[in-house]
C-alpha positions in Angstrom: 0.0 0.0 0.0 2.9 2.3 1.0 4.6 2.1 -2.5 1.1 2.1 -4.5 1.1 5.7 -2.2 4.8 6.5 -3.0 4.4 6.1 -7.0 1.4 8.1 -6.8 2.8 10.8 -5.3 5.7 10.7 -7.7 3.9 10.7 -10.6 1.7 13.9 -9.5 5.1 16.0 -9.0 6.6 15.1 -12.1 3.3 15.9 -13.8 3.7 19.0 -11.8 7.5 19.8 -12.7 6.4 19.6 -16.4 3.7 22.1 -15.8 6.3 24.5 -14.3 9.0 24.1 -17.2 10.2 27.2 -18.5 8.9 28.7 -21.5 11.3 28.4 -24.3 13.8 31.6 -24.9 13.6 33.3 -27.5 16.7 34.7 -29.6 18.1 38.2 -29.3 18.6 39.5 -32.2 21.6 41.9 -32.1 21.6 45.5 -33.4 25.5 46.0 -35.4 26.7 48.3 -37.0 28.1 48.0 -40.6 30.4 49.4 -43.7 29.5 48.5 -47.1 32.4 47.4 -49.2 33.9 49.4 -52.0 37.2 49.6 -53.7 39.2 52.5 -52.7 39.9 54.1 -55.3 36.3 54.7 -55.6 34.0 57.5 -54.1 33.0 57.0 -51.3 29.4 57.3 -49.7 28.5 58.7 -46.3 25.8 59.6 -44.0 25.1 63.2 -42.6 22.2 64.3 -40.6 20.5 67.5 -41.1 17.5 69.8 -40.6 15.7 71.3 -43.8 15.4 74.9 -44.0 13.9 77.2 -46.3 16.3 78.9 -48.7 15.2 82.4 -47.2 13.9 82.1 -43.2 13.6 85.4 -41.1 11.7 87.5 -39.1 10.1 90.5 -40.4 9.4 93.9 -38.2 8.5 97.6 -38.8 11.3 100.4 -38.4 8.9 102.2 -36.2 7.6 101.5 -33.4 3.3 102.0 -33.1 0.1 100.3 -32.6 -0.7 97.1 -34.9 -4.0 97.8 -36.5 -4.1 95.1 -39.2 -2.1 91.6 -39.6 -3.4 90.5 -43.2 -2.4 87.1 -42.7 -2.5 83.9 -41.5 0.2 80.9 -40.9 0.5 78.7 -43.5 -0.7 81.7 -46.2 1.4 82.2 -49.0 1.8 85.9 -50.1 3.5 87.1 -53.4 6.6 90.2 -53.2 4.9 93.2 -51.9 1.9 91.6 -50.3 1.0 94.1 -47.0 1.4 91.7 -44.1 0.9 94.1 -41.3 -0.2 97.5 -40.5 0.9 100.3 -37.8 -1.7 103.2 -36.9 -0.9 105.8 -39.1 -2.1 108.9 -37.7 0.6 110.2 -35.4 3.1 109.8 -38.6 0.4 111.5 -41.2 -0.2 114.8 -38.6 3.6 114.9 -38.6 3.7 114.9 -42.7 1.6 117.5 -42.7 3.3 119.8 -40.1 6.5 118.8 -42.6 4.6 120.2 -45.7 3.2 123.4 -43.8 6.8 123.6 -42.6 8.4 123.2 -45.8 6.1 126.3 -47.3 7.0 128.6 -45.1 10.9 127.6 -46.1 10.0 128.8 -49.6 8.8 131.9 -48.3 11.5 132.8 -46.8 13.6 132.1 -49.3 11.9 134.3 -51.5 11.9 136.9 -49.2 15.6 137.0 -48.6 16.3 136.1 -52.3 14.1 139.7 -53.0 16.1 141.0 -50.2 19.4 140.4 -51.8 18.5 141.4 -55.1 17.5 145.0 -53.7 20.2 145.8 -51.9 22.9 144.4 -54.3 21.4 147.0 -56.6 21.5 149.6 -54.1 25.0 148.4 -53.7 25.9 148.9 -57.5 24.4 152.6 -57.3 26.7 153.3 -54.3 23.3 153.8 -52.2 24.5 150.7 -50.2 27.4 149.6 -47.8 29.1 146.5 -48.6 28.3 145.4 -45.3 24.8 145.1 -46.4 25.3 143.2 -49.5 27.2 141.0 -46.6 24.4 140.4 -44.9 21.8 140.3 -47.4 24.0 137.5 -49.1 24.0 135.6 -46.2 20.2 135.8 -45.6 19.7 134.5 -49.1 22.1 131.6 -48.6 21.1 130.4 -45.0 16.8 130.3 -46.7 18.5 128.2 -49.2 20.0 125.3 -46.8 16.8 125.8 -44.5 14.7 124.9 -47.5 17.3 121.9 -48.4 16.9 121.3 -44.5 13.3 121.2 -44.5 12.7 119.2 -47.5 14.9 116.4 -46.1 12.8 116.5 -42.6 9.9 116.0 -45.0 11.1 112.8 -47.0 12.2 111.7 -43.8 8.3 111.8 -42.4 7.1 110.4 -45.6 9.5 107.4 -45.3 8.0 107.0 -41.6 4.3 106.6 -42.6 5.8 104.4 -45.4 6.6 102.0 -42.6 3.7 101.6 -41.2 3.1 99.3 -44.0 5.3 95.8 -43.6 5.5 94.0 -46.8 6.8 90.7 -48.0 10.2 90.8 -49.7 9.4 88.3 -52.0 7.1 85.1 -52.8 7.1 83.6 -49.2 4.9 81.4 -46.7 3.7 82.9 -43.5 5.6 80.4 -40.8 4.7 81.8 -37.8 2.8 84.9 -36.3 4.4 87.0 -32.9 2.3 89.6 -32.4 -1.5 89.9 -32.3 -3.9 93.0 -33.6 -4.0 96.2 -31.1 -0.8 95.3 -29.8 2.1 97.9 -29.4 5.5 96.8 -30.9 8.5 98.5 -30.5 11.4 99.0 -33.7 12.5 96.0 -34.9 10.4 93.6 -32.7 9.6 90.1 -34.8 6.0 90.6 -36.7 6.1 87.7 -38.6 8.5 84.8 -39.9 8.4 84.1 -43.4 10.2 80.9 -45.1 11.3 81.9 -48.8 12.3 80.6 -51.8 11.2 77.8 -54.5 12.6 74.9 -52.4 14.1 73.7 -49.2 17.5 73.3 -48.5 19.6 70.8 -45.8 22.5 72.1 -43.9 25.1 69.5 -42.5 28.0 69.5 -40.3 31.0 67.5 -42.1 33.8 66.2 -39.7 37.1 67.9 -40.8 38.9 64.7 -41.9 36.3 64.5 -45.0 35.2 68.3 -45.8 38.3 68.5 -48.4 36.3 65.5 -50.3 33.1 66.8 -50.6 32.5 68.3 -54.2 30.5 71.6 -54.5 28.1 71.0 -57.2 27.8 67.1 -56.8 24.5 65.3 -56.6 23.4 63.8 -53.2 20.5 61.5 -52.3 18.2 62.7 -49.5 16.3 60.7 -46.8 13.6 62.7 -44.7 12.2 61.3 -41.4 8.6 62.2 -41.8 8.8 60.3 -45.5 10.4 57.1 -44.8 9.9 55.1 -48.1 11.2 58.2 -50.2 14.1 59.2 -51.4 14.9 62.5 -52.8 17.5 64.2 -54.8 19.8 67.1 -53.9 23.0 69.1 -54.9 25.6 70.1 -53.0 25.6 74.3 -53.1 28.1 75.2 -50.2 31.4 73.5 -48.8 32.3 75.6 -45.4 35.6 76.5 -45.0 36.1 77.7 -41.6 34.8 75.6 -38.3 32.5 76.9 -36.2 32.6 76.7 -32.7 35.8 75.7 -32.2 34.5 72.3 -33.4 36.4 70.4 -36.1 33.5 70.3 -38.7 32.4 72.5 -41.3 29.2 73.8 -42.9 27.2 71.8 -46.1 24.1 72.9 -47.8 22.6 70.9 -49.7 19.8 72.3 -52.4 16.4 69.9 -52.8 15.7 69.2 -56.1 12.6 67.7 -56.0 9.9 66.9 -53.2 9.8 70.9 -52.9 6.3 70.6 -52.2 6.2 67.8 -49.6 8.8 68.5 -47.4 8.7 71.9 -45.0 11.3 73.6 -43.1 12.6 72.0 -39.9 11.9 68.2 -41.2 14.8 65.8 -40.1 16.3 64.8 -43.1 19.7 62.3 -44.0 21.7 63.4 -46.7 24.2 61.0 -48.4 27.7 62.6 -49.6 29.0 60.8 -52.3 33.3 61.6 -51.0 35.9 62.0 -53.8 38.5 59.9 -53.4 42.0 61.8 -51.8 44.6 63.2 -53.8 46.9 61.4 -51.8 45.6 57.9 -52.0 48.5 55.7 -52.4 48.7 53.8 -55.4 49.6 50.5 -54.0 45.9 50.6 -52.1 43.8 52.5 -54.5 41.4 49.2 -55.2 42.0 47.7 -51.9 38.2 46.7 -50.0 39.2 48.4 -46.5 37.8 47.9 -43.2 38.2 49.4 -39.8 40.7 48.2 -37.6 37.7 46.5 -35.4 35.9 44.8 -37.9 38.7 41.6 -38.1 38.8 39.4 -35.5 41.5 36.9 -35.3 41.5 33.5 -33.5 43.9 30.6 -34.4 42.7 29.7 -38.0 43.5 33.1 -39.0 41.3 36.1 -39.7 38.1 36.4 -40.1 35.0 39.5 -40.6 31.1 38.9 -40.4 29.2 39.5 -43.8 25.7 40.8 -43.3 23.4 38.8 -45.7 19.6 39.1 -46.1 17.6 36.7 -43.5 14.1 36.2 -43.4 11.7 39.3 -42.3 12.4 42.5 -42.1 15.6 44.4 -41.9 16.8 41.1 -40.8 20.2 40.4 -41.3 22.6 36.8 -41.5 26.0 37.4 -39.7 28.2 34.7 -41.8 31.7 34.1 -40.6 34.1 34.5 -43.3 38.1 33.7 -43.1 40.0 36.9 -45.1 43.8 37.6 -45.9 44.4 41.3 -44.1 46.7 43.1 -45.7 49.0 45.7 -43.9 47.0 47.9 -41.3 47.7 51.5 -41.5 45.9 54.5 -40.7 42.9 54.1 -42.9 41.9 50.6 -41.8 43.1 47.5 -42.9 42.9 46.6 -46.8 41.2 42.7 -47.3 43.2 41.3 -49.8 40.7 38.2 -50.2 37.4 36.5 -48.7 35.2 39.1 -49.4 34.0 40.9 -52.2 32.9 44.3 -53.3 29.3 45.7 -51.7 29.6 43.0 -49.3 27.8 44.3 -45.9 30.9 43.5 -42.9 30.2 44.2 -39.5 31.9 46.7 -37.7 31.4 46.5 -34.0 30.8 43.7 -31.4 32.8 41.6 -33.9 33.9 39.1 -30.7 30.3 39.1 -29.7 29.0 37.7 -33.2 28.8 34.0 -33.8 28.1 32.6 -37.1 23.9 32.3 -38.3 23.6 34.7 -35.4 20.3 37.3 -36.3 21.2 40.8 -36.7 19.6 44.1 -37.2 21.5 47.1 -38.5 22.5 50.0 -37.1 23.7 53.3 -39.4 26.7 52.7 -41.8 30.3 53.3 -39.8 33.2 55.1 -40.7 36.7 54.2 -41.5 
C-alpha cells in the first residue's frame, strides 16, 4: 500500500514539474553596425544628418515703433513680393507729414523773401546807395533760406518714409511660418512681426567632420532621406562646402539644395543626406582598389582572420551574420585593406565583432566610418 502511495505521489510532482517548465527563450537579435564594401579608389558614400530649412527664413518687423492695427495674414498663407502683411496706426506719422509740408512752405517763403532781399540791396550796392556790409548780410540771408529749404525738405522725406513703414511687406514670394504679435498690440522698432520661409525649395545644412570636408564636391548630386517620409528618397545638390569651423569644433558647414519633393517636405523636417566623397589626392597607389575595413571589424583566433558578412535573413531588416576567413593586408591609418574573402558591396560588421557567432540574427544600425 505504502509504495502504490509513493508512486502516486511521484507521478503527481513530475506531472507537476512539467507544468512549471520554463517557456522556451527566444533569440536576441543583435543590433551591429556596418560598412558597405567598396574599392578605394572609388568614391565613397557617407551619411550626414541635417534639418531642412527654407532657402530664405527670417523675421520681419516695422522700423517704427506703433500700434498694430491690421495683420493680413494667417500661418501657412502664401503671399506674393509686396503683399501688406501688417499695418501700424498711421495717424501720429500723417499729422507729422503734414506739419512737414506746412513747414516746408514757409521755407519757400522765406527764401523768396531773402532772395528779393538780396537782389534789392545788391542793386542799391551797385548805385553806391548801399554799404558793402549790407550786400554781406543780405547775401548771407539768401544763402542760410537756401540750406533751411534743403533742411526742410529732407525732414519732410524723412516723415514720408515714416508713414511708409507703417506698412510691412513681404520681400518676396514667401509662406507665412509663424505669427508673434496679435492685432491692437504695441511693438517697438524691430520687434519680430512675422516669420516668413522663402524661396522655391528647401535646402539641408550638415556638419561635415574635418577629416572629410576637403572631399566633398561643391556641385555634386546627393541623395536625401527625410524622417517624416520614410519610403522616399529625394534628390539634392551640394551648393556650399564651409571653410572655416565653427565653434571651435572640427567640422564645417554643407548645404545641400532639394531638387525635387519641394512641395512635400517643409522647413525644420529631419532629413539624412548621403555625400557621395571624392577619393584623396593622396591615395597611395599600391591601395587604390584595396576593400578596406576598420581596424575593429577583423577578428583573429587561431585559424586566422576572419569579418562577419551581413546577408539578407528572413523578415524584415533582418540580417545573416556569416563568418568568413579573409587575408588582411598591412594595417595603416585608414583601416586594414582585405586582400581576399570578401567581395565588393559585401555588408561587414563593424562592432561587437567578438560578440558575433556565425547564423547569429542581426539588425542594422547606421553605416560606420573608417
Amino acid at each position: 500500500m505504502n509504495r502504490k502511495l509513493t508512486g502516486l505521489l511521484c507521478g503527481v510532482l513530475l506531472l507537476t514539474a512539467c507544468d512549471n517548465a520554463p517557456p522556451p527563450q527566444e533569440d536576441v537579435v543583435r543590433p551591429v553596425r556596418y560598412i558597405k564594401l567598396m574599392p578605394n579608389g572609388a568614391d565613397e558614400t557617407r551619411i550626414f544628418s541635417g534639418v531642412t530649412k527654407a532657402a530664405l527664413e527670417t523675421d520681419l518687423s516695422f522700423k517704427v515703433a506703433g500700434l498694430v492695427t491690421a495683420l493680413n495674414a494667417n500661418v501657412g498663407d502664401t503671399v506674393e513680393r509686396g503683399t501688406i502683411v501688417a499695418r501700424l496706426e498711421p495717424t501720429d506719422f500723417q499729422v507729422a507729414l503734414k506739419e512737414a509740408e506746412a513747414g516746408l512752405e514757409r521755407a519757400k517763403a522765406e527764401k523768396r523773401n531773402a532772395e528779393a532781399a538780396f537782389e534789392r540791396t545788391r542793386e542799391l550796392y551797385e548805385n553806391r546807395n548801399a554799404a558793402r556790409s549790407d550786400l554781406d548780410t543780405a547775401r548771407a540771408a539768401f544763402e542760410s533760406a537756401g540750406a533751411q529749404l534743403q533742411a526742410t525738405e529732407q525732414q519732410l522725406e524723412k516723415v514720408r518714409l515714416q508713414l511708409s513703414y507703417t506698412e510691412l511687406k513681404s520681400p518676396q514670394a514667401c509662406t507665412i511660418a509663424v505669427r508673434r504679435v496679435e492685432t491692437n498690440q504695441n511693438v517697438s522698432a524691430g520687434q519680430p512681426i512675422v516669420r516668413v520661409n522663402c524661396g522655391d525649395c528647401p535646402e539641408i545644412r550638415v556638419d561635415v567632420p574635418g577629416v572629410y570636408i576637403g572631399r566633398v564636391v561643391s556641385g555634386s548630386d546627393v541623395e536625401i532621406a527625410v524622417a517624416a517620409m520614410p519610403n522616399k528618397r529625394y534628390s539634392g545638390v551640394v551648393t556650399e562646402v564651409g571653410v572655416g569651423t565653427e565653434q571651435g569644433r572640427s567640422i564645417y558647414p554643407v548645404v545641400v539644395q532639394l531638387q525635387d519633393g519641394c512641395n512635400e517636405i517643409r522647413s525644420g523636417m529631419a532629413a539624412d543626406v548621403t555625400l557621395s566623397l571624392a577619393v584623396p589626392a593622396n591615395e597611395q597607389a599600391a591601395n587604390r582598389n584595396a576593400l578596406v575595413v576598420p581596424l575593429v571589424a577583423v577578428g583573429e583566433d587561431r585559424d586566422g582572420n576572419y569579418v562577419f558578412v551581413l546577408e539578407p535573413a528572413d523578415g524584415e531588416d533582418r540580417y545573416t551574420a556569416r563568418r568568413r576567413a579573409v587575408i588582411a593586408g598591412q594595417p595603416s591609418a585608414a583601416g586594414i585593406p582585405l586582400e581576399a574573402g570578401v567581395n565588393k558591396g559585401d555588408l561587414v560588421a563593424t562592432a561587437g565583432v567578438r560578440r558575433l557567432v556565425d547564423g547569429q540574427i542581426v539588425t542594422l544600425l547606421e553605416p560606420s566610418s573608417l
